[in-house]
C-alpha positions in Angstrom: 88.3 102.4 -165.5 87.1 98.6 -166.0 86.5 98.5 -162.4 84.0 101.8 -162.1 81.8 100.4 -165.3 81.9 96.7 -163.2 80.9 98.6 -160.3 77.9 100.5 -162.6 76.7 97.3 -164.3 76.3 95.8 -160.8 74.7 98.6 -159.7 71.9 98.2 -162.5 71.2 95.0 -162.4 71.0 95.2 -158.3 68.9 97.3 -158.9 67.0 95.9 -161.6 66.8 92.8 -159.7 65.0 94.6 -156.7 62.7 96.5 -158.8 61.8 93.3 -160.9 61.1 91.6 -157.9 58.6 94.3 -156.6 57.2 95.7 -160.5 56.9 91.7 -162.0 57.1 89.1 -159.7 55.3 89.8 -156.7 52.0 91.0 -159.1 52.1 88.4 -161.1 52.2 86.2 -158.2 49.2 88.0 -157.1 47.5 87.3 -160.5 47.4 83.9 -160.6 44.4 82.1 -159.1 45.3 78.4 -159.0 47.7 78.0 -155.2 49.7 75.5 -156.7 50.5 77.5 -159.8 51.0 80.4 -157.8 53.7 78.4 -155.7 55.8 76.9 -158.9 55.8 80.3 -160.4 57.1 82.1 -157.3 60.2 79.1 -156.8 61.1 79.5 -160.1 61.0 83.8 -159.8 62.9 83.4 -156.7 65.2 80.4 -158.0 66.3 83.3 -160.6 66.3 86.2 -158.7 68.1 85.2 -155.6 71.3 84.4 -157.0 71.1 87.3 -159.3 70.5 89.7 -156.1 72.9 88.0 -154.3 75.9 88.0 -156.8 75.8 91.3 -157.9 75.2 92.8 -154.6 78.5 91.0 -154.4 80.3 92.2 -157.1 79.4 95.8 -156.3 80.7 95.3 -152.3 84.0 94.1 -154.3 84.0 96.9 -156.5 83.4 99.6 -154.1 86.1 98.0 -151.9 88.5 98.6 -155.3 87.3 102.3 -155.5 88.0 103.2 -152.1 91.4 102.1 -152.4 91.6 104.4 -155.6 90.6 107.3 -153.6 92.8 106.4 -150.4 95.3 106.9 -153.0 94.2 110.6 -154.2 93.4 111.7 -151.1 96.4 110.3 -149.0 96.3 111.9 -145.3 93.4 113.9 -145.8 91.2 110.6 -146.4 90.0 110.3 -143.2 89.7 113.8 -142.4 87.6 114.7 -145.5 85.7 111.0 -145.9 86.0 109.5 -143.1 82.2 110.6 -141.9 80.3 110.3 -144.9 82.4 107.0 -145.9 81.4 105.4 -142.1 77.7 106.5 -142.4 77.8 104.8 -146.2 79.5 101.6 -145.1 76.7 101.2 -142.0 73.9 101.4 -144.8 76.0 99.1 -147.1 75.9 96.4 -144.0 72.6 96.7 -143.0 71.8 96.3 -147.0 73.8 93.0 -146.9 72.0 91.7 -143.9 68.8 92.6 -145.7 68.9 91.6 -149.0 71.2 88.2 -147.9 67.9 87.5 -145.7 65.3 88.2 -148.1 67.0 85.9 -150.6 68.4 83.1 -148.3 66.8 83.4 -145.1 63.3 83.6 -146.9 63.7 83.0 -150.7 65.8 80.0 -150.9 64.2 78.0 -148.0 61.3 78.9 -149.7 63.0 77.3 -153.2 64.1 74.8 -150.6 61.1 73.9 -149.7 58.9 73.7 -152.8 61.8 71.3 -154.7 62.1 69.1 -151.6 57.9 68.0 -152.6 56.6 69.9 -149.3 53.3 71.4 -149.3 52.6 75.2 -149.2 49.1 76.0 -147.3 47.8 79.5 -148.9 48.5 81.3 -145.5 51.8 80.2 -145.5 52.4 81.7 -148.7 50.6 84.8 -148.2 53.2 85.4 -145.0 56.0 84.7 -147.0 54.8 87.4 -149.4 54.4 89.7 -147.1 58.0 89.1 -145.8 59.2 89.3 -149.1 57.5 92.6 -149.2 58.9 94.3 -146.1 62.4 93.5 -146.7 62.2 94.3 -150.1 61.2 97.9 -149.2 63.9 97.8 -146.3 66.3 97.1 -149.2 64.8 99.5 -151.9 65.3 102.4 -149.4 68.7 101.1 -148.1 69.9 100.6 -151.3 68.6 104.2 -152.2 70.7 106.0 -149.3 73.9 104.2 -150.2 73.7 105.2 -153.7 73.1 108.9 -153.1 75.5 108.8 -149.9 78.1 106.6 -152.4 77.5 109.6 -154.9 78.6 111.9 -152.6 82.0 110.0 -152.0 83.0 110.6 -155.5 82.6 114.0 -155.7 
């Protein structure tokens, strides 16, 4: 029981996380006209939100590890006869989920974090491209994280 409401709170701040990034951060980025401020205010969004994206996205690979041992348990032989499908197809959008969002976060947000506290400049087209990465993997990871939910859904029922 513990572990399915783990497994949920995860889930919604995951979520939260990616939508906050997209709905708050990114615009507000956008807002600010002075490139300097724009560049402290995006390595201290990211500083936040990477570890936060990171570790739950964590906690719910853990959890949903702990729930499919649950259900090997009800099922017995019939597990991979009745799951097995629908369980692979869910665990090869839950990898390519971890490779995106563990890019987006270290591969581009924490170099990024890196970077800035290290006293390197940021030239304005620099940052624009890193926006724009941050962009397309976050929308690889919103509609990633969108078929494992609905395929995950589909395991428990």
């Amino acid at each position: 029981m513990l572990n399915s409401w783990l497994h949920l709170v995860a889930l919604i701040v995951y979520l939260g996380a990616i939508i906050g990034l997209w709905a708050i951060l990114l615009p507000s980025v956008s807002a600010i006209e002075k490139h300097e401020d724009r560049v402290g205010f995006l390595a201290r969004g990211l500083k936040f939100y990477n570890p936060l994206q990171v570790g739950a996205l964590g906690i719910l690979i853990f959890t949903g590890a702990f729930q499919l041992t649950e259900l090997k348990a009800v099922y017995r032989e019939l597990f991979v006869k009745q799951l097995g499908y629908q369980l692979a197809v869910k665990l090869l959008f839950a990898f390519l989920l971890v490779i995106f969002s563990v890019y987006q976060s270290m591969g581009i947000g924490h170099r990024f974090v890196r970077r800035h506290e290290g006293g390197d400049a940021v030239s304005p087209q620099e940052l624009d491209s890193l926006i724009r990465r941050l962009k397309v993997a976050h929308w690889c990871i919103f509609i990633l994280a969108l078929i494992t939910l609905w395929l995950g859904l589909g395991l428990r029922f």
